[in-house]
PQR file of N, CA, C, O and H, with PARSE charges and radii, in Angstrom:
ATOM      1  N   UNK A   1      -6.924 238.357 -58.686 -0.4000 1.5000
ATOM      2  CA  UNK A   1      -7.509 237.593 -59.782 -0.0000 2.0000
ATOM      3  C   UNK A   1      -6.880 236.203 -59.870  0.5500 1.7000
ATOM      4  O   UNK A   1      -5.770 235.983 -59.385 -0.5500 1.4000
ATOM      5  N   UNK A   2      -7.626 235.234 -60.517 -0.4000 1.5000
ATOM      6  CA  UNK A   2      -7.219 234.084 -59.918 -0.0000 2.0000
ATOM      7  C   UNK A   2      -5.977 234.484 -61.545  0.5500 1.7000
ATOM      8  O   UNK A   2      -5.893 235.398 -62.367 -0.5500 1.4000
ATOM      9  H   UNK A   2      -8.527 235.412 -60.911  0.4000 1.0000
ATOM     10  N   UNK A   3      -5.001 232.759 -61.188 -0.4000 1.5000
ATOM     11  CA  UNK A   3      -4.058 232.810 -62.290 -0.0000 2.0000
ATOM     12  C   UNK A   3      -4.799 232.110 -63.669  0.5500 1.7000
ATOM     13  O   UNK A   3      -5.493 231.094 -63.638 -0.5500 1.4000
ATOM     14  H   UNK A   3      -5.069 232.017 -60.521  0.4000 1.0000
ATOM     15  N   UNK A   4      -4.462 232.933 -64.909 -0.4000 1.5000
ATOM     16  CA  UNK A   4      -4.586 232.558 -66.087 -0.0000 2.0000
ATOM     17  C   UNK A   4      -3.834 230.950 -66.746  0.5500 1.7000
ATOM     18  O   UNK A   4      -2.627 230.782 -66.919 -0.5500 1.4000
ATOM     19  H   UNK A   4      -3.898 233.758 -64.935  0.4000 1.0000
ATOM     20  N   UNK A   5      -4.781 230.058 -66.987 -0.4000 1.5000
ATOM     21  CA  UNK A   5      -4.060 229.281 -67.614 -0.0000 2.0000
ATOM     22  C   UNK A   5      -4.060 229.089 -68.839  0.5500 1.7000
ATOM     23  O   UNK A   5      -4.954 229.684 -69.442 -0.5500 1.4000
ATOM     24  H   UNK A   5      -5.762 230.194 -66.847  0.4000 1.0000
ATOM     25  N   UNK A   6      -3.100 228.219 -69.680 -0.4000 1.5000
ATOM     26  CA  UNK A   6      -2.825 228.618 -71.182 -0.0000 2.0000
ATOM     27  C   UNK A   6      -2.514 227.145 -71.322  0.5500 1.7000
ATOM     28  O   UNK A   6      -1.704 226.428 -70.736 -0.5500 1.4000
ATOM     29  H   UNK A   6      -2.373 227.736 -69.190  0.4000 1.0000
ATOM     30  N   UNK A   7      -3.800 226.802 -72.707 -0.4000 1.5000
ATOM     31  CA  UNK A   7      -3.229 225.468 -73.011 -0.0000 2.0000
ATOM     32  C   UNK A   7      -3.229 225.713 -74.435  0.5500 1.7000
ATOM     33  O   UNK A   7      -3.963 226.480 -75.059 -0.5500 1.4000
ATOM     34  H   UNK A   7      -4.458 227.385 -73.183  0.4000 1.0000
ATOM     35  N   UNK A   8      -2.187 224.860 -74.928 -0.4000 1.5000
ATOM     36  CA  UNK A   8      -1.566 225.558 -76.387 -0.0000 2.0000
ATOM     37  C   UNK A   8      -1.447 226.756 -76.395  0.5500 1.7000
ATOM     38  O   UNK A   8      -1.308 227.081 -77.574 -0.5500 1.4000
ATOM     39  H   UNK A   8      -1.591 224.237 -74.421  0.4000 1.0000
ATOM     40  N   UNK A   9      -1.418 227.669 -75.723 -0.4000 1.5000
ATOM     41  CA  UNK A   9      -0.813 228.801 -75.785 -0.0000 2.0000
ATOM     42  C   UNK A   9      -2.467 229.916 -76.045  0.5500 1.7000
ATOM     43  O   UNK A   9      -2.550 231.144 -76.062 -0.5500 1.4000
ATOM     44  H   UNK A   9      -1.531 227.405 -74.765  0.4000 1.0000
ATOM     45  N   UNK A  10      -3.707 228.733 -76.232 -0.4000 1.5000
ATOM     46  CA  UNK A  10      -4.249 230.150 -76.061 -0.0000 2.0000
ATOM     47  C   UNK A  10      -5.010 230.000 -74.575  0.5500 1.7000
ATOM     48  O   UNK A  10      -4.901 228.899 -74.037 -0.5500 1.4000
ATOM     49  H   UNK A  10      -3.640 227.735 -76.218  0.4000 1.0000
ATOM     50  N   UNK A  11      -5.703 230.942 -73.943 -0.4000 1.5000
ATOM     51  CA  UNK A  11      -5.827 230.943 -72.612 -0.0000 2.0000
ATOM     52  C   UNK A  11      -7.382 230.130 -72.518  0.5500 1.7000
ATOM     53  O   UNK A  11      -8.266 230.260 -73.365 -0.5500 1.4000
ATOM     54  H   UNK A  11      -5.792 231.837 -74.380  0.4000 1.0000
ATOM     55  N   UNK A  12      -7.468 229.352 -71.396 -0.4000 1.5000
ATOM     56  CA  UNK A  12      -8.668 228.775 -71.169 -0.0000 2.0000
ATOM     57  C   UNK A  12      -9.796 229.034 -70.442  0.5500 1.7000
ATOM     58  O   UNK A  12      -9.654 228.962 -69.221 -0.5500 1.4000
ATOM     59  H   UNK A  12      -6.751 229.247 -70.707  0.4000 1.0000
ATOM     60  N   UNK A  13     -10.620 229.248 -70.762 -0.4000 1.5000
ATOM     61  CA  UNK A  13     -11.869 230.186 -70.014 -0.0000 2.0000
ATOM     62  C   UNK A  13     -13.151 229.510 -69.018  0.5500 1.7000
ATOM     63  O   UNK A  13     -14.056 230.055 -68.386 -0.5500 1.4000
ATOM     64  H   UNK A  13     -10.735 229.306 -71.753  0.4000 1.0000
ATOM     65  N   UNK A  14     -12.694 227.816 -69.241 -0.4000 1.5000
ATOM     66  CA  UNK A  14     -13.793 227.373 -68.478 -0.0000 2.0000
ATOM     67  C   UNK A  14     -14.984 227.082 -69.090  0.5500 1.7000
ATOM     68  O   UNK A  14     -15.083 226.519 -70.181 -0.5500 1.4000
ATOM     69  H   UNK A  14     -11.958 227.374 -69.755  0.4000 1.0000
ATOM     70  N   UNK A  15     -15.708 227.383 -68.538 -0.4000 1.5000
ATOM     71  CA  UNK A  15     -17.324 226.969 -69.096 -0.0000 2.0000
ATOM     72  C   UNK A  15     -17.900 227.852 -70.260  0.5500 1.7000
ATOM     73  O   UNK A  15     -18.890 227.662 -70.967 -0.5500 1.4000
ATOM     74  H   UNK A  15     -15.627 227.841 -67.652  0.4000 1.0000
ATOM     75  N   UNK A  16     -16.687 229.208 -70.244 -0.4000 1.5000
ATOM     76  CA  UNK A  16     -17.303 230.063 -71.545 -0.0000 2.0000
ATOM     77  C   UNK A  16     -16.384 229.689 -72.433  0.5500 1.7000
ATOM     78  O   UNK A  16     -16.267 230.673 -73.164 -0.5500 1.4000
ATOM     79  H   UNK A  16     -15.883 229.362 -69.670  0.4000 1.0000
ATOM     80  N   UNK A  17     -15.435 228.596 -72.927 -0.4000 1.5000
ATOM     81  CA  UNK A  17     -15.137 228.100 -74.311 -0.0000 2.0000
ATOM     82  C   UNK A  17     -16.331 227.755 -74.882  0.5500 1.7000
ATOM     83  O   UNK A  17     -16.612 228.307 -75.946 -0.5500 1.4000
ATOM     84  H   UNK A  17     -15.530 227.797 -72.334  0.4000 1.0000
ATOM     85  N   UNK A  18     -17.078 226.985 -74.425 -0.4000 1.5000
ATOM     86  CA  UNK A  18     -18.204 226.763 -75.294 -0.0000 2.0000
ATOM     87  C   UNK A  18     -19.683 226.644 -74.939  0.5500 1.7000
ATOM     88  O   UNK A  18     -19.954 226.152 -73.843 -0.5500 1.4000
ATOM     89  H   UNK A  18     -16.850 226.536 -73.561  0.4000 1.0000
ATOM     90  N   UNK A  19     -20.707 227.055 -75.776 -0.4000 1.5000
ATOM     91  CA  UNK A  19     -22.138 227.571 -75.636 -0.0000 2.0000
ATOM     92  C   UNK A  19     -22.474 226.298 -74.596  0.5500 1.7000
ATOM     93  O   UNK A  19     -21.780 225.289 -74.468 -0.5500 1.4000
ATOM     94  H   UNK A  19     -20.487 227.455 -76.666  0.4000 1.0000
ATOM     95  N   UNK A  20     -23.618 226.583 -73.945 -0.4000 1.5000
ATOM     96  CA  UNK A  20     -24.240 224.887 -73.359 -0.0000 2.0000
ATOM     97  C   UNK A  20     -25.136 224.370 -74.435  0.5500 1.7000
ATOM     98  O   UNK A  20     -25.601 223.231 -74.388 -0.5500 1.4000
ATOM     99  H   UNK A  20     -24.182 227.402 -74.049  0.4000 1.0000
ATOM    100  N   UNK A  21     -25.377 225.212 -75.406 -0.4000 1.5000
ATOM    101  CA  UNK A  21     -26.267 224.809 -76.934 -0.0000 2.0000
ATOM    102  C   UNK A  21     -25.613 223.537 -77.125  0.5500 1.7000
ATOM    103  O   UNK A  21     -25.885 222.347 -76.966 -0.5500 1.4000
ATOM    104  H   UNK A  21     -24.999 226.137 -75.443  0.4000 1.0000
ATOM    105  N   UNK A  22     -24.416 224.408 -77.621 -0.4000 1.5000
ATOM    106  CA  UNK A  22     -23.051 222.931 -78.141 -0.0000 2.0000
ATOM    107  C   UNK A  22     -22.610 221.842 -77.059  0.5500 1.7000
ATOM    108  O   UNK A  22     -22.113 220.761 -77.372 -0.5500 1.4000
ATOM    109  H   UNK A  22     -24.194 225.375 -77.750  0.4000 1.0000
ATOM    110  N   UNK A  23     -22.795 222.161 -76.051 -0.4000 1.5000
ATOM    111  CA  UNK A  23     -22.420 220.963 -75.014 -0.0000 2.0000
ATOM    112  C   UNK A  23     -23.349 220.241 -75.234  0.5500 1.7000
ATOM    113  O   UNK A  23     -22.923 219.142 -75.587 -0.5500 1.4000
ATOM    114  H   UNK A  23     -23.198 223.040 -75.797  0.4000 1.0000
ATOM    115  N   UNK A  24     -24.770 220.294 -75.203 -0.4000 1.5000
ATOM    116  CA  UNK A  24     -25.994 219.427 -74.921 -0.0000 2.0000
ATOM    117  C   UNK A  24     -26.069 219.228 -75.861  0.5500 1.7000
ATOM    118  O   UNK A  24     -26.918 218.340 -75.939 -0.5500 1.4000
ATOM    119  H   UNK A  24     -25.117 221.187 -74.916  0.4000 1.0000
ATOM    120  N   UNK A  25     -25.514 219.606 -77.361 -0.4000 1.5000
ATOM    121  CA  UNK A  25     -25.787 218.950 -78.651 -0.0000 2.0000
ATOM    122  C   UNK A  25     -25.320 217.821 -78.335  0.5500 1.7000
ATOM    123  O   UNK A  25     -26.039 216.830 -78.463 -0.5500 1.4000
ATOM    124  H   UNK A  25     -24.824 220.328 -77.298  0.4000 1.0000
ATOM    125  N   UNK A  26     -23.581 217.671 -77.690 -0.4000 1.5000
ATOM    126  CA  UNK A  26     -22.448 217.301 -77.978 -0.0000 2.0000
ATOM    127  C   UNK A  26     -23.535 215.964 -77.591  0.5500 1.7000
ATOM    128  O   UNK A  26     -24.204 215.306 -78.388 -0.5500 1.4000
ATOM    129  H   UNK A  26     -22.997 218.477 -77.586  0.4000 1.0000
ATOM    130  N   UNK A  27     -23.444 215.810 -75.949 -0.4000 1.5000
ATOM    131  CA  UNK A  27     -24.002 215.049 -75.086 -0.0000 2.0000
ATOM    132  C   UNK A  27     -24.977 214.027 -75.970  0.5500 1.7000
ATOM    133  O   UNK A  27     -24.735 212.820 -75.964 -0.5500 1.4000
ATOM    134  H   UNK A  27     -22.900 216.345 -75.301  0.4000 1.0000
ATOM    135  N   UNK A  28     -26.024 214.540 -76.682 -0.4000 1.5000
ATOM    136  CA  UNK A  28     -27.088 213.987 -76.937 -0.0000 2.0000
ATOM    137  C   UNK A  28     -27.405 212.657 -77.723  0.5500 1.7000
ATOM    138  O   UNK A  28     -27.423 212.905 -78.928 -0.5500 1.4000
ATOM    139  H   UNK A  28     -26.221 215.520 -76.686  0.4000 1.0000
ATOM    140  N   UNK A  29     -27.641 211.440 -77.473 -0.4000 1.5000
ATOM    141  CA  UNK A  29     -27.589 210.616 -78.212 -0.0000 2.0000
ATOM    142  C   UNK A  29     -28.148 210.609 -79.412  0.5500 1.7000
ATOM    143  O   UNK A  29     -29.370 210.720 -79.316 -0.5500 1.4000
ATOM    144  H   UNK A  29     -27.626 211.239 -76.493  0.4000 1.0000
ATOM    145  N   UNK A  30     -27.717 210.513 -80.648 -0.4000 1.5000
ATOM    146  CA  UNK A  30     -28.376 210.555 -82.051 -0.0000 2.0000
ATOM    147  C   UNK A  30     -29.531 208.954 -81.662  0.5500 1.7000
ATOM    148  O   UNK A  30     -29.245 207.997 -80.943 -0.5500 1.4000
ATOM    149  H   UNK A  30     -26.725 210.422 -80.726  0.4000 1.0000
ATOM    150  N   UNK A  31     -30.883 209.217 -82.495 -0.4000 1.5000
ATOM    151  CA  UNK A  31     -32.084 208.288 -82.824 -0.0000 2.0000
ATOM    152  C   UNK A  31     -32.104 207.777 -83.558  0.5500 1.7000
ATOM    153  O   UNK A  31     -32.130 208.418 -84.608 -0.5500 1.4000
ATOM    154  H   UNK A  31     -31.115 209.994 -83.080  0.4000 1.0000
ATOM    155  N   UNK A  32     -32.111 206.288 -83.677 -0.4000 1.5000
ATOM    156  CA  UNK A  32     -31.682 205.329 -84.959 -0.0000 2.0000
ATOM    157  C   UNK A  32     -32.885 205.276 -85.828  0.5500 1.7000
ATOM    158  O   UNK A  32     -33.991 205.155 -85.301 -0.5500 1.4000
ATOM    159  H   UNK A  32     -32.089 205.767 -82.824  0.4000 1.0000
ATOM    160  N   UNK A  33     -32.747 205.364 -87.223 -0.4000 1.5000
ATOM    161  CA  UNK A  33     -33.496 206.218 -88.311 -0.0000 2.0000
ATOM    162  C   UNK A  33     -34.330 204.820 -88.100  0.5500 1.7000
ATOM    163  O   UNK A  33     -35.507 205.067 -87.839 -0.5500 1.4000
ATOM    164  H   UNK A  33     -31.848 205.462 -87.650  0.4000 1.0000
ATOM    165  N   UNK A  34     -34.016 203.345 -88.145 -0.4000 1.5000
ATOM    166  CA  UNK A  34     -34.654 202.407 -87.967 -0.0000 2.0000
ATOM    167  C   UNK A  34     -34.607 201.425 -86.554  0.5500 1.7000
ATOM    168  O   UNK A  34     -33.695 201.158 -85.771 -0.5500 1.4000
ATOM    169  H   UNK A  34     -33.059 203.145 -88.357  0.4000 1.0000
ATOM    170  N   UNK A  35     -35.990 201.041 -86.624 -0.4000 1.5000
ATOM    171  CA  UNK A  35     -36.479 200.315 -85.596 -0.0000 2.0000
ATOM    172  C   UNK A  35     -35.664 198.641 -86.006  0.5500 1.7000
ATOM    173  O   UNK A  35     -35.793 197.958 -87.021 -0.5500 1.4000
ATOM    174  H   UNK A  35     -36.731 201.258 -87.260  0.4000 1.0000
ATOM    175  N   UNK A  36     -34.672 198.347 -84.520 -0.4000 1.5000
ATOM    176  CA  UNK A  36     -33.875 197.379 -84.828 -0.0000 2.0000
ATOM    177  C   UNK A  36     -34.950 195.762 -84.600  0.5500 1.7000
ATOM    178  O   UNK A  36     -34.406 194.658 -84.624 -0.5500 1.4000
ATOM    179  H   UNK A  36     -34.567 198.902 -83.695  0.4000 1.0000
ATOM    180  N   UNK A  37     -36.118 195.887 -84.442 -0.4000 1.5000
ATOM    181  CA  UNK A  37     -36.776 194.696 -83.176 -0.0000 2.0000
ATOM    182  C   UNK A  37     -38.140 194.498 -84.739  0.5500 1.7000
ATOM    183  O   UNK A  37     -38.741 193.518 -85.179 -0.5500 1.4000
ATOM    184  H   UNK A  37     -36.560 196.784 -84.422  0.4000 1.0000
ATOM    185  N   UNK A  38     -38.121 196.062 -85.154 -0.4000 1.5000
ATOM    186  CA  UNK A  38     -39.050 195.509 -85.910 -0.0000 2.0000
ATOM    187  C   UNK A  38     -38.562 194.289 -87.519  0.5500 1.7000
ATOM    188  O   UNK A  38     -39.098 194.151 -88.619 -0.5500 1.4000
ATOM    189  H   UNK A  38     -37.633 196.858 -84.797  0.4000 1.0000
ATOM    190  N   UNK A  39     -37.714 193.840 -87.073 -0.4000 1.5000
ATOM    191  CA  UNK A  39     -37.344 193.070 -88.546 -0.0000 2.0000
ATOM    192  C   UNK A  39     -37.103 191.751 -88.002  0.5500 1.7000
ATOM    193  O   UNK A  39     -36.862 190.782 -88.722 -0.5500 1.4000
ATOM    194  H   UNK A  39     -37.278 193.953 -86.180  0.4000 1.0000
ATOM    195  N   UNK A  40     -37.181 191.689 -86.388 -0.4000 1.5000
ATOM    196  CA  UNK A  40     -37.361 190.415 -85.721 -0.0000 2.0000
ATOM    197  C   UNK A  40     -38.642 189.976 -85.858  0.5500 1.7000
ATOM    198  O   UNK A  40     -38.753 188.775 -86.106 -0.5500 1.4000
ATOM    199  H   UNK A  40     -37.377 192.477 -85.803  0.4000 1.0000
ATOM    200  N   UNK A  41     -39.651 190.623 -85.764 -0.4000 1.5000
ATOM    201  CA  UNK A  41     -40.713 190.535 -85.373 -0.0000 2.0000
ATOM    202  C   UNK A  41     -41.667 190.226 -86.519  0.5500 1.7000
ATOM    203  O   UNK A  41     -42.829 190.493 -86.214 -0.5500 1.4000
ATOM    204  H   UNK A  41     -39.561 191.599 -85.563  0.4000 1.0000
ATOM    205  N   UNK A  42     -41.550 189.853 -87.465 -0.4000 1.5000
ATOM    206  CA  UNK A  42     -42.249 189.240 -88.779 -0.0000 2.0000
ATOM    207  C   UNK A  42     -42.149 188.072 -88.745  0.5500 1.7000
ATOM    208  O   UNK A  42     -42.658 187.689 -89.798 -0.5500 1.4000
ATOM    209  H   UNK A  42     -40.605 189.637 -87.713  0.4000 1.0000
ATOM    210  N   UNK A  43     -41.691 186.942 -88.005 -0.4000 1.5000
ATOM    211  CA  UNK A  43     -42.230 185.822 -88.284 -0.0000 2.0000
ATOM    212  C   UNK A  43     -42.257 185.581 -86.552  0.5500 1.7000
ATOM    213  O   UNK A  43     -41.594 185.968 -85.590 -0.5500 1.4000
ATOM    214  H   UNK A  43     -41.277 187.253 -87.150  0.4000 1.0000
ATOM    215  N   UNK A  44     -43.385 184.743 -86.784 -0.4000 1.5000
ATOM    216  CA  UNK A  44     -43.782 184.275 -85.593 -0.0000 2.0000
ATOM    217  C   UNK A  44     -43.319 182.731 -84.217  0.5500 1.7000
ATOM    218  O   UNK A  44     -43.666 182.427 -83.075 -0.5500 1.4000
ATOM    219  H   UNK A  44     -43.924 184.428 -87.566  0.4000 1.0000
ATOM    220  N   UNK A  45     -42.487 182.252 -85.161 -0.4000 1.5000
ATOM    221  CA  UNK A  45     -41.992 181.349 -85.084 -0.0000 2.0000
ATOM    222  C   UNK A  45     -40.614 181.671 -83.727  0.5500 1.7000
ATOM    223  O   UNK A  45     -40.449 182.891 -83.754 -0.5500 1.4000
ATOM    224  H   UNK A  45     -42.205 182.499 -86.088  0.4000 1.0000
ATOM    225  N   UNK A  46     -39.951 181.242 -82.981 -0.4000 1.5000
ATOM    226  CA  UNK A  46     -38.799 181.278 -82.058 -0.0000 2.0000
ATOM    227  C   UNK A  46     -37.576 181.041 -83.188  0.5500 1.7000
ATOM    228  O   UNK A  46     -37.619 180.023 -83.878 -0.5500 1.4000
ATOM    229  H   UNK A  46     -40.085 180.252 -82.959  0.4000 1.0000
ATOM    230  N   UNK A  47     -36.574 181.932 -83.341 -0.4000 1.5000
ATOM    231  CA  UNK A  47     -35.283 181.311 -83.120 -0.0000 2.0000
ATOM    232  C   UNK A  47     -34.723 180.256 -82.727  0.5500 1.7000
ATOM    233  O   UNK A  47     -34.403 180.405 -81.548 -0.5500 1.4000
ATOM    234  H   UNK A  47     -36.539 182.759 -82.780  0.4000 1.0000
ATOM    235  N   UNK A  48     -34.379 179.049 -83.196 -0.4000 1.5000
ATOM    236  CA  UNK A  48     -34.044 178.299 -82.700 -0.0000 2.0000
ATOM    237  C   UNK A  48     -32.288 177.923 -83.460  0.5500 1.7000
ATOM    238  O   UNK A  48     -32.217 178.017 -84.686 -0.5500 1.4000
ATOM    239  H   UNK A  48     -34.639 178.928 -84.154  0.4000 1.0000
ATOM    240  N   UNK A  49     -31.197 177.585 -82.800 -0.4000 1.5000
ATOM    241  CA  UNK A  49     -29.973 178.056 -83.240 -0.0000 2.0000
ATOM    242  C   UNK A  49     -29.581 176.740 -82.801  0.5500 1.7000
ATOM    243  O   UNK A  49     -29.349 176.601 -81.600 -0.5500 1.4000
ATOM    244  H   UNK A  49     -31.254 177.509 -81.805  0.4000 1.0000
ATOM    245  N   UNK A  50     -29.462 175.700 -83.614 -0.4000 1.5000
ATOM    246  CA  UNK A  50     -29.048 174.026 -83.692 -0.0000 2.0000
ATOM    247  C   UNK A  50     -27.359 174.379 -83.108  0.5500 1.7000
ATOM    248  O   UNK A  50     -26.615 175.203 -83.640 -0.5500 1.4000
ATOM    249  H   UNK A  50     -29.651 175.813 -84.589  0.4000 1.0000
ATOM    250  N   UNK A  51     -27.033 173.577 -81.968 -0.4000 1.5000
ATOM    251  CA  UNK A  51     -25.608 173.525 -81.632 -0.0000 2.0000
ATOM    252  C   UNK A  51     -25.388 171.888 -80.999  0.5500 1.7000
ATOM    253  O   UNK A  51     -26.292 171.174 -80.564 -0.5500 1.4000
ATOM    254  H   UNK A  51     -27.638 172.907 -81.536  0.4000 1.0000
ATOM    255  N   UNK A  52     -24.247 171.616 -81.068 -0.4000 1.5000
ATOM    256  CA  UNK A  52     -23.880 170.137 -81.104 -0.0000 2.0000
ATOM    257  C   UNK A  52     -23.988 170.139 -80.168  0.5500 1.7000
ATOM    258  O   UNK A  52     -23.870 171.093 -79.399 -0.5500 1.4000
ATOM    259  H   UNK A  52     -23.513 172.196 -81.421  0.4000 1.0000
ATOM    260  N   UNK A  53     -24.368 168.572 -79.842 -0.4000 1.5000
ATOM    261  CA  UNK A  53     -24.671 168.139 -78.675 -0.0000 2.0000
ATOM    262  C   UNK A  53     -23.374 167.439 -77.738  0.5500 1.7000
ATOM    263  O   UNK A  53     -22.502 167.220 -78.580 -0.5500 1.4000
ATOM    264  H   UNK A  53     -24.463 167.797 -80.466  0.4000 1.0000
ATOM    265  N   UNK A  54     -23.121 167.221 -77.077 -0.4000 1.5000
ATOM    266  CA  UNK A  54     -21.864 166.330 -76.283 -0.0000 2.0000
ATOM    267  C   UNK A  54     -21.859 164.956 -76.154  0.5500 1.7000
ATOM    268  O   UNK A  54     -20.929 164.394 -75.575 -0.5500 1.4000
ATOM    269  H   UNK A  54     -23.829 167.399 -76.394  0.4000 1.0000
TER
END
């Protein structure tokens, strides 16, 4: 049998510490409740950002 390892003292099992439910939760990027582009997008006009000239 292979050797047991022990971290903090309790033993480590590999891939069965935890569900793949909870891994792929872990993984998953959360969806931003708001649309960041739509609050650009109300005026029609360009950005224009005045910077000194040389």
């Amino acid at each position: 049998p292979p050797k047991m390892v022990m971290i903090s003292g309790a033993p480590a099992r590999g891939n069965a510490d935890f569900p793949p439910e909870a891994v792929q939760h872990f993984h998953e990027k959360p969806v931003p409740s708001h649309d960041g582009h739509a609050r650009s997008n109300h005026s029609s006009r360009s950005i224009h950002i005045q910077q000194p000239r040389k």
